[in-house]
N, C-alpha and C positions, 0 to 999 in steps of 0.2 A: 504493500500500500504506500510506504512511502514515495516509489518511483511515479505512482501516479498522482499520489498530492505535489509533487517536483514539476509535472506539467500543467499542475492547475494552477499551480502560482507563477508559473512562467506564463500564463495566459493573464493570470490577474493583473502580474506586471506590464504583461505589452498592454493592455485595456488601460491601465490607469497613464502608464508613462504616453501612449499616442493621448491619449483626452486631455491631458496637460499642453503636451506637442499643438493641437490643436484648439484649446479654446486658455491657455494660459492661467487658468483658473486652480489653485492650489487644491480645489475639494475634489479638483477631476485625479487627483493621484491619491486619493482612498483608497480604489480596488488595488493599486499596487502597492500600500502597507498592507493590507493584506494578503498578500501577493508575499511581501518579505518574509513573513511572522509563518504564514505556512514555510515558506521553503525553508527556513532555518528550522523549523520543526519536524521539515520530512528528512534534512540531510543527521538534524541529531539523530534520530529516528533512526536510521540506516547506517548512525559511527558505532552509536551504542546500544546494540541489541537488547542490553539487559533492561534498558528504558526503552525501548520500541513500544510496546503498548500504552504504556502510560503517556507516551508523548503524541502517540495517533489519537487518542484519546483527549489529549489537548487540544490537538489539530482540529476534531472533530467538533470541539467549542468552539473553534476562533474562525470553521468555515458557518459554522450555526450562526454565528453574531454577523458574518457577512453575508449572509442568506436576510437576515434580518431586517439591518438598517436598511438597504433598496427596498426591502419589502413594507420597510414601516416609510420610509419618503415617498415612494410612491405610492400607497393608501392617504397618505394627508395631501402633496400636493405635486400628483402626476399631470393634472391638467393646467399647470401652471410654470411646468418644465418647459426648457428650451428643449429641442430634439437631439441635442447631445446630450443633456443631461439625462433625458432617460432613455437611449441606450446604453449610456455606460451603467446607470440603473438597473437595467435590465440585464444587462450583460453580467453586473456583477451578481446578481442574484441568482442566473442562470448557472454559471460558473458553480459560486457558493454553493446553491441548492444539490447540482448537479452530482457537487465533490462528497457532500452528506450524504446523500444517498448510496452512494457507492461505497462509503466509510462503512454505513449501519450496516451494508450487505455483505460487508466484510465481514465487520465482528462478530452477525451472527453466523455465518460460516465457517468462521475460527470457534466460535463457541460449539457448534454442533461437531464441528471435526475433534474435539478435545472431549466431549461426552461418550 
């Protein structure tokens, strides 16, 4: 799982760094702390086995909370967004949502392989 949280924050990161690239605006480089914060947690993850779940399990917070925020700005105000702002909105929830999913479906399949 870490190699795959590796390519979701390498997406987070290009999403946040082009949205800065383009509209200059310091809140368009979100999806890419996010982006950081996973990838440093998927590379621990994969230095130090003996923390590997504990820290996927991290990860699995910090893409929940970035599944979140887009999900909570755009419930209060998507119709109020410029059109970059919500796809990078979207992108980054997509992203986030996307990465959780595949997390949870991991750990239940680590949990039933170990039963």
């Amino acid at each position: 799982m870490p190699k795959t949280t590796l390519v979701f924050a390498a997406l987070l990161i290009v999403l946040g760094v082009g949205a800065f690239a383009v509209s200059s605006s310091n809140t368009a480089l979100l999806p890419a702390g996010f982006g950081v914060l996973l990838g440093a947690l998927a590379l621990l993850a994969d230095r130090l086995g003996g923390a590997r779940k504990a820290l996927m399990h991290v990860a699995a917070v910090v893409a929940l909370l970035g599944a979140l925020a887009p999900a909570a700005a755009l419930g209060i105000r998507a119709a109020a967004m410029s059109p970059l702002a919500l796809s990078v909105n979207l992108g980054m929830l997509a992203l986030c949502g996307g990465l959780l999913v595949l997390m949870v479906r991991s750990f239940i399949a680590a949990r039933r392989a170990a039963s």
